[in-house]
C-alpha positions as CSV (number, residue, x, y, z in Angstrom):
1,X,59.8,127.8,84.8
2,X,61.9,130.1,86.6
3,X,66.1,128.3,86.9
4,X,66.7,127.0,90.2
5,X,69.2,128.4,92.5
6,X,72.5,126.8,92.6
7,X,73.0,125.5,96.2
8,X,76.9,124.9,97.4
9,X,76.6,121.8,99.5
10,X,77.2,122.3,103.2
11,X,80.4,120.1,103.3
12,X,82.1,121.7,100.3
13,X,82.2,124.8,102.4
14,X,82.8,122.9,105.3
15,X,85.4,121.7,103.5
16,X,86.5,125.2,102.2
17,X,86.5,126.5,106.0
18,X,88.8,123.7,106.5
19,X,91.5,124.4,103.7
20,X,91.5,128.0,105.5
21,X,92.4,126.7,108.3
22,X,95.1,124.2,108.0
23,X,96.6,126.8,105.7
24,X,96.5,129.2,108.8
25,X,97.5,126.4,111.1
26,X,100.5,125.7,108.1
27,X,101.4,129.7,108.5
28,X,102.4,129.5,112.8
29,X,103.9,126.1,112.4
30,X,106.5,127.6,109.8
31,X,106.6,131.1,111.5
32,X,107.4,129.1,114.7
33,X,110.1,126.3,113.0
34,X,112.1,129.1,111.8
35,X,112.2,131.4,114.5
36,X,112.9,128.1,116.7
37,X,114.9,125.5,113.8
38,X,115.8,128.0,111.2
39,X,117.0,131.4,112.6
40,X,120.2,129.2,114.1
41,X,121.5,128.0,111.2
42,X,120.8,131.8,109.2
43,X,122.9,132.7,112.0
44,X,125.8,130.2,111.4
45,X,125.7,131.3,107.7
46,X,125.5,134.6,108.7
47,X,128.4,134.2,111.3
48,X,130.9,132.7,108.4
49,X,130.0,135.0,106.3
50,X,130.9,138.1,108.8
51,X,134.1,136.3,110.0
52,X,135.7,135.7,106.4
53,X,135.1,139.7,105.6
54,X,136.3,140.6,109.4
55,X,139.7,138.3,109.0
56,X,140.0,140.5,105.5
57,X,139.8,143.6,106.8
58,X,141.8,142.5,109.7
59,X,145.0,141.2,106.9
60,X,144.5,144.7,105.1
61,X,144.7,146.9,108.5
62,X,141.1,148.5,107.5
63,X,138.7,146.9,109.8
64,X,137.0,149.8,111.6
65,X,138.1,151.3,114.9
66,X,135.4,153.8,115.7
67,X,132.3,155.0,114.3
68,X,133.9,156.6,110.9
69,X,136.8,155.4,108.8
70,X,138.3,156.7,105.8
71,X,136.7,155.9,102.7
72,X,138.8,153.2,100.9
73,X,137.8,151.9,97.1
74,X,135.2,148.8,97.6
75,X,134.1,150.0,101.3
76,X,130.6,151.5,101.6
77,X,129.5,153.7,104.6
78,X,127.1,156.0,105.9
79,X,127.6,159.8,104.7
80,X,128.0,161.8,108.4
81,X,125.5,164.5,108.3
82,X,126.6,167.8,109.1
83,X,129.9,168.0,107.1
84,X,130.2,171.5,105.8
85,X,131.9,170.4,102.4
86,X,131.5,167.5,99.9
87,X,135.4,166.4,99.9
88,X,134.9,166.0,103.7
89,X,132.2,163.8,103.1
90,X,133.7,161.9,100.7
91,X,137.0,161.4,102.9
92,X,135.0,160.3,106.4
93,X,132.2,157.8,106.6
94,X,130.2,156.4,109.7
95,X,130.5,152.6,109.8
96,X,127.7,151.6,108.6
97,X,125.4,148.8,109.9
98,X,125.8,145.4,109.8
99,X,129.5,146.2,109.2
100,X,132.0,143.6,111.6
101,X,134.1,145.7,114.0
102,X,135.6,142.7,116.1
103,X,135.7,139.1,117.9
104,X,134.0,138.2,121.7
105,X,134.9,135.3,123.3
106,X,133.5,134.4,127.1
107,X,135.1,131.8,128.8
108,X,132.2,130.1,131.1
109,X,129.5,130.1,128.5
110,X,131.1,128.8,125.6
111,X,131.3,131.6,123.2
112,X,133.9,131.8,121.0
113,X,135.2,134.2,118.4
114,X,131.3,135.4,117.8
115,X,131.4,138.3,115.3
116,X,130.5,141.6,116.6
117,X,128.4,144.0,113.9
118,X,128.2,147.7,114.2
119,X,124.6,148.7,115.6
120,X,121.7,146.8,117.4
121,X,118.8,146.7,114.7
122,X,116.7,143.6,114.6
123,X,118.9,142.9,111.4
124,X,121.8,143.2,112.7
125,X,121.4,140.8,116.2
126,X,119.9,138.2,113.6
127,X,123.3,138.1,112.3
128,X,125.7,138.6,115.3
129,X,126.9,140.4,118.3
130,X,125.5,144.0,118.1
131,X,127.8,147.0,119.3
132,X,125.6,150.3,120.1
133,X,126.5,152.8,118.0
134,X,126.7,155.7,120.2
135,X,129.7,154.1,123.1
136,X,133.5,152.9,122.4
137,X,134.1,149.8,120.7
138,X,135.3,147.1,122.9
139,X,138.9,147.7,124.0
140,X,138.5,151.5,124.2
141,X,138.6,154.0,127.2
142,X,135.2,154.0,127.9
143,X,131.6,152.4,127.7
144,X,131.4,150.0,125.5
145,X,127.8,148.0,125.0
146,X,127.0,145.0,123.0
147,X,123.6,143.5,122.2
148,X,123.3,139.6,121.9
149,X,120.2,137.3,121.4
150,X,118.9,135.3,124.4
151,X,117.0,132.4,122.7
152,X,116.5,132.8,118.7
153,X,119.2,133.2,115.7
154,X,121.7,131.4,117.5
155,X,121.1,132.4,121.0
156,X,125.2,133.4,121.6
157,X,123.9,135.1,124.9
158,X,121.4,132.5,125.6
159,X,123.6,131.2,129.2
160,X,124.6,135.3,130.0
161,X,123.0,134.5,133.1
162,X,125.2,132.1,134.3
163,X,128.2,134.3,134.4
164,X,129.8,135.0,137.5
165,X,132.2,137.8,139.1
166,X,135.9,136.8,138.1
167,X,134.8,135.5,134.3
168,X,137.3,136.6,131.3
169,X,135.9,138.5,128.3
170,X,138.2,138.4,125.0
171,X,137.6,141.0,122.5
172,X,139.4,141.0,119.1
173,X,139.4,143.8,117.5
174,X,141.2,146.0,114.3
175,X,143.3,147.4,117.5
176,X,144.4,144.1,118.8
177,X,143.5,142.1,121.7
178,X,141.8,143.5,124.9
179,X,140.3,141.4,127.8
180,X,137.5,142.1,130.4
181,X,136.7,140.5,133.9
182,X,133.0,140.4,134.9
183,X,132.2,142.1,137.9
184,X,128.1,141.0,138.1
185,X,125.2,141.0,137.4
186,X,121.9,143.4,137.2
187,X,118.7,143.9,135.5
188,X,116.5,147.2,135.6
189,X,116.0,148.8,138.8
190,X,119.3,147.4,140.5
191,X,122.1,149.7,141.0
192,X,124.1,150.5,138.5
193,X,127.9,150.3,139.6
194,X,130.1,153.2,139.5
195,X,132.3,153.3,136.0
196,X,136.2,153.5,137.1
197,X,137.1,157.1,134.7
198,X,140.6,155.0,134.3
199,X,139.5,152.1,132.9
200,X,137.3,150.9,129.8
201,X,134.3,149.4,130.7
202,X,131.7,146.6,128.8
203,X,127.9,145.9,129.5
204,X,126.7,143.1,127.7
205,X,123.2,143.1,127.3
206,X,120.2,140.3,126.2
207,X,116.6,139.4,127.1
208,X,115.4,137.5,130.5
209,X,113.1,135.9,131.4
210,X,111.3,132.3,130.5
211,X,112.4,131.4,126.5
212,X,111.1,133.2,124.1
213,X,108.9,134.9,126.2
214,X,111.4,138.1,127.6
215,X,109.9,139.9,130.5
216,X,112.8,141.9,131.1
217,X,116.6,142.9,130.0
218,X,119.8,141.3,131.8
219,X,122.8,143.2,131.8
220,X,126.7,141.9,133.0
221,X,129.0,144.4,133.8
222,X,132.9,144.1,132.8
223,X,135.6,146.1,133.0
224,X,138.7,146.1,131.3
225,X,142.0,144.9,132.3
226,X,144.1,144.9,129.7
227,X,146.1,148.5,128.7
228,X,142.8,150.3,126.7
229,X,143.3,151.2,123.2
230,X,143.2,154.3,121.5
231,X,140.4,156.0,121.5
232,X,139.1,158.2,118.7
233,X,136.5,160.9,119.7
234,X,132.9,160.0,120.1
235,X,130.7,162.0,117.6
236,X,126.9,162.7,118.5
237,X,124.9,160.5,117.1
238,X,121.0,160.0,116.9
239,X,120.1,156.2,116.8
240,X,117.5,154.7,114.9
241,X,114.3,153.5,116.9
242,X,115.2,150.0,115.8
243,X,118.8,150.4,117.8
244,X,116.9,150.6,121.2
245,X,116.6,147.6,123.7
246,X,113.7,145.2,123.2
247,X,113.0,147.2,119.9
248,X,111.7,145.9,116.8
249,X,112.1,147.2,113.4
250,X,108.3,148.8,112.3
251,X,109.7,149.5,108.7
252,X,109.4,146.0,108.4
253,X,105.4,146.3,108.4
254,X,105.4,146.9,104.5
255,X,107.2,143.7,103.6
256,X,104.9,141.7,106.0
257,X,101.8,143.5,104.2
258,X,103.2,142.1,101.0
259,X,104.0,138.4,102.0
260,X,100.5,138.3,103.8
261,X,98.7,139.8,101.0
262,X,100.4,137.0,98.6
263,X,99.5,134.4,101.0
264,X,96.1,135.3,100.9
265,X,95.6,135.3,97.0
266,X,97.1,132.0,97.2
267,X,94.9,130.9,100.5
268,X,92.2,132.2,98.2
269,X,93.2,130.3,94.9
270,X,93.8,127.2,96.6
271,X,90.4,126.7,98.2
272,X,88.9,127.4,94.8
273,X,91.2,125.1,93.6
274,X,89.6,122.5,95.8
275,X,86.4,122.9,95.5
276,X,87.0,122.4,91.8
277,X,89.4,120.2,91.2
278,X,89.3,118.3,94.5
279,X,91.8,118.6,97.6
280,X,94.5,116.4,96.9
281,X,94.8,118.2,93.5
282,X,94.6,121.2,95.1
283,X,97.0,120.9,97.5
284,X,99.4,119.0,95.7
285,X,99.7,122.3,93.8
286,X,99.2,124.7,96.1
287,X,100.9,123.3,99.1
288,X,104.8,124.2,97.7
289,X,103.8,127.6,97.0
290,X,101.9,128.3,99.8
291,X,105.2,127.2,102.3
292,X,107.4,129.5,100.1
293,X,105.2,132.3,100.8
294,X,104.7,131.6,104.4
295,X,108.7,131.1,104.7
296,X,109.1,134.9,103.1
297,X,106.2,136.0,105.7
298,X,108.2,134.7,108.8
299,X,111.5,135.9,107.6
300,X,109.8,139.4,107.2
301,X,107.7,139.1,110.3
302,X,110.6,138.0,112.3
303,X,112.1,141.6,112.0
304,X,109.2,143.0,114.2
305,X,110.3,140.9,117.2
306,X,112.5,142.7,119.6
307,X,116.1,142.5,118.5
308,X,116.8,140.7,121.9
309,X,114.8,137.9,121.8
């Protein structure tokens, strides 16, 4: 007598189906929690972390004051390209990402002494205030532009909108103290007003529309009005595609590929798991696992958002 197929039951891939799904369903909830519960407090750890190395530099007169600095034992840079000879290289170094070049405070908003980080990568703007590479830092003669979040990791331009003409920018930087006064408001499309060539001037800039959702880019104009600081030359610079406005950071697609193909051996394990062993052994030990690996996923996934948002 020929052996009779074996026939899964229709609920215990009903129930299989089901494990998939809550395990997807498990995936957006803690994608979403962190982006919305998380990212602020990465930021605040972030934030201390950035302020106790900017107050360092700041007692040892080596925080940054342009895009290079002179190499110093312990401080690591970005080699300029284009330096005819290796002691050159070795003397001057571009700041490198991430690295803290000052203080913002806005009076009207409630910012106060938020770290500002040199360049505007996704990375970066997760951590703090994010001065484009390629203009003055604040203080300077000059356009200086700084990138803030409007809604996640923090938010520290999340009321930029509510600044009016008159408002006081402070900006702390290795070159001392230099204020700003807000002269509007714009977004793309309005006029842009004309730059004073006497007088240093600041565009913040951040995400608008409804939270979370950015339809377009706010910007609010400053200028400065306190005696402008040295300025050291502006060298040519090429920024990365990560740096632009509303960008995200597509080198973080291989990390993401990783995590999700993880998650998926695990997705697949644990609804073996279940049909074997039953759910709640399943997911007793699957569950920890599997919110460890979505946890990794978001905080790789978050990258690809744009470095406004």
């Amino acid at each position: 007598m020929p052996a009779r197929p074996v026939v899964v039951p229709g609920s215990a891939v009903a129930g299989a189906a089901g494990a998939a799904v809550t395990i997807l369903s498990c995936l957006l909830l803690v994608f979403v929690g962190y982006v919305v519960l998380l990212s602020p407090l990465a930021f605040e750890r972030a934030q201390d972390l950035k302020y106790a190395d900017l107050r360092l530099a700041l007692a040892r007169a080596t925080a940054p004051v342009g895009q290079t600095f002179i190499d110093q034992p312990d401080v690591q840079g970005e080699a300029i390209p284009g330096e005819d000879t290796e002691v050159e290289q070795a003397q001057e170094l571009l700041t490198g990402l991430g690295t803290p070049v000052g203080l913002m405070s806005i009076d009207g908003i409630g910012l106060r002494d938020s770290v500002i980080l040199e360049g505007t990568t996704p990375a970066v703007t997760r951590a703090g205030l994010g001065h484009q590479r390629n203009s003055v830092l604040p203080g300077q003669l000059g356009l200086s532009i700084i990138f803030g979040r409007a809604w996640s990791h923090g938010a520290p331009f999340g009321d930029l909108d509510r600044l009016e003409p008159g408002a006081v920018i402070t900006v702390t930087t290795g070159q001392g103290i230099s204020t700003y006064e807000v002269t509007g408001r714009r977004q793309p499309g309005d006029v842009i007003p004309r730059r004073p060539p006497d007088r240093g001037v600041l565009i913040l800039v951040t995400a608008s529309g409804a939270p979370y959702v950015p339809t377009g880019v706010l910007y609010v104009d400053a200028v400065l009005t306190s005696e402008p600081q040295p300025t050291p030359p502006l060298r040519r610079l090429t920024l990365e595609p990560a740096e632009a406005t509303m960008a995200g950071d597509t080198s973080s697609w291989l990390p993401v590929m990783l995590w999700s193909q993880a998650l998926l051996l695990c997705v697949v394990v644990v609804t073996w798991a279940r049909l074997k062993w039953g759910r709640r052994q399943a997911w007793l030990a699957g569950a920890p696992l599997i919110l460890a690996l979505s946890y990794g996923l978001s905080t790789a996934a978050v990258q690809l958002l744009p470095n406004l948002l």
